[in-house]
C-alpha positions as CSV (number, residue, x, y, z in Angstrom):
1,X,44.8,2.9,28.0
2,X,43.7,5.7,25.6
3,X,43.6,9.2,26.4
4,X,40.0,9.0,25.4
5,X,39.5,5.9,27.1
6,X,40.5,7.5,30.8
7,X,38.2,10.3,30.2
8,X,35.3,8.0,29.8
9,X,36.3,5.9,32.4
10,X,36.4,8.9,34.1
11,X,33.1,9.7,33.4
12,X,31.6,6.7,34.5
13,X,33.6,6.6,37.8
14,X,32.0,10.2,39.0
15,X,28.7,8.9,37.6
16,X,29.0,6.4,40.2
17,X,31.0,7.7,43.3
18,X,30.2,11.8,45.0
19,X,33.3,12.6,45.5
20,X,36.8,11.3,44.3
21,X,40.3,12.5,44.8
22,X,42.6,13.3,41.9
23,X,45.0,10.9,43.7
24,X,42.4,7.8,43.5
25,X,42.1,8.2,39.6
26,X,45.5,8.6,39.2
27,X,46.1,5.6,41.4
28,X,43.9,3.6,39.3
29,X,44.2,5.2,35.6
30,X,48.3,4.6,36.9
31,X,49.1,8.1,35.9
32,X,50.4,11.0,37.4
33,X,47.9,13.3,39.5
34,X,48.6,16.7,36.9
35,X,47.3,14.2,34.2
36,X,44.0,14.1,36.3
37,X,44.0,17.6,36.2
38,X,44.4,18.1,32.8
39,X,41.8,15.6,32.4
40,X,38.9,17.4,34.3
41,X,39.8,20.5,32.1
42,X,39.2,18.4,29.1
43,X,35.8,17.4,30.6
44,X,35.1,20.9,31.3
45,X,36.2,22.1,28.2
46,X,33.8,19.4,26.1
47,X,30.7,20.7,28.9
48,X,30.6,17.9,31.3
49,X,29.9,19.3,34.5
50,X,32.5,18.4,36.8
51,X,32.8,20.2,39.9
52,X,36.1,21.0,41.6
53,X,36.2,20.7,45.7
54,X,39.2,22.1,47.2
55,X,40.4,21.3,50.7
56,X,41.0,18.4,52.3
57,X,37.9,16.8,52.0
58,X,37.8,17.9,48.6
59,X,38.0,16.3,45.1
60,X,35.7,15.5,41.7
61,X,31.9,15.0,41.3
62,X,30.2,15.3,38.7
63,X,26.6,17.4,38.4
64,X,24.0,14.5,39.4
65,X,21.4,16.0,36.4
66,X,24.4,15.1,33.9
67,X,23.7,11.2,32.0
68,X,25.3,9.8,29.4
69,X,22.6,9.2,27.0
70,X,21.3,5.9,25.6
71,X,23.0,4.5,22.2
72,X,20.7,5.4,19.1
73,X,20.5,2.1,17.4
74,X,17.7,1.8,14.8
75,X,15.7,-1.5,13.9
76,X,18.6,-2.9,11.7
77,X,21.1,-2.4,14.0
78,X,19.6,-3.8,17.2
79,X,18.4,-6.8,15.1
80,X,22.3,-7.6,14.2
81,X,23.3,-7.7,17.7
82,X,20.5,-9.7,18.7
83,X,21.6,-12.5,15.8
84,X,25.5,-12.1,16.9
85,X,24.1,-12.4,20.3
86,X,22.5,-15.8,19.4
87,X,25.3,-17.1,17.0
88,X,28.2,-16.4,19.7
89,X,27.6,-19.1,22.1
90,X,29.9,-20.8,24.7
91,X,28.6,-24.3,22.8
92,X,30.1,-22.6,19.6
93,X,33.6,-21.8,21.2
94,X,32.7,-18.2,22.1
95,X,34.6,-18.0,25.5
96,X,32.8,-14.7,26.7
97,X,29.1,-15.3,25.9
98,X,27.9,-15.5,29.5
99,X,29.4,-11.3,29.6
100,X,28.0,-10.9,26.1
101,X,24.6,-11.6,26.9
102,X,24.7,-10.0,29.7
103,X,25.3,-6.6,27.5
104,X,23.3,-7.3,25.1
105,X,20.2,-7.5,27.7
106,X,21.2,-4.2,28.8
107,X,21.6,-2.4,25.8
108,X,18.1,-4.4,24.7
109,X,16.4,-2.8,28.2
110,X,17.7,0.3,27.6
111,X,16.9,0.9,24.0
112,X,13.5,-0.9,24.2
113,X,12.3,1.1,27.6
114,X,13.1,4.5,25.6
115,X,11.7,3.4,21.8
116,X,8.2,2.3,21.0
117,X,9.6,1.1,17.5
118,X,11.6,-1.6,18.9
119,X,9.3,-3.7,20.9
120,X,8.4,-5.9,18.1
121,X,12.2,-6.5,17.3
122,X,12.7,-8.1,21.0
């Protein structure tokens, strides 16, 4: 994986979990615990707040007011991935529709719950 790819995994993964050790996300990232570090500093340095617990019941959270905001998509946009939704089927060959739909009604939820505009596109 990516440099950039780790750091949004990494992201993510404090989104979800209070507290993680650097030795778990190097464990699963399969890198070395210094590249963690240097990590975290890159999150700090772009102002994601991720706090630093020392000890040994310490590790990485992040700030639980910090979200990763919805995509921006406007009409055009969500309308394309609502036809490529439909035209990638498993009856048309398409062996990950089940997982594509699937995204697809998230990013729908999400988009339509936060924009008036689009409930007439859905």
């Amino acid at each position: 994986m990516s440099k950039l790819s780790h750091l949004l995994e990494l992201i993510i993964m404090l989104q979800r979990k209070e507290l993680t050790t650097a030795s778990e996300i190097a464990e699963i990232f399969n890198v070395d615990k210094k590249t963690i570090y240097r990590y975290v500093e890159a999150l700090k340095a772009a102002n994601i707040p991720v706090e630093s617990k020392k000890g040994r019941y310490g590790g990485f959270s992040i700030n639980k007011d910090f979200y990763i905001k919805y995509p921006k998509l406007d009409s055009k946009e969500l309308e394309a991935l609502l036809m490529a939704a439909k035209m990638l089927t498993r009856e048309k060959g398409f062996f990950y529709a089940d997982e594509l739909q699937s995204a697809v009604m998230k990013i729908k939820n999400t988009v339509v719950n936060n924009k008036d505009e689009f409930k007439d596109t859905v």
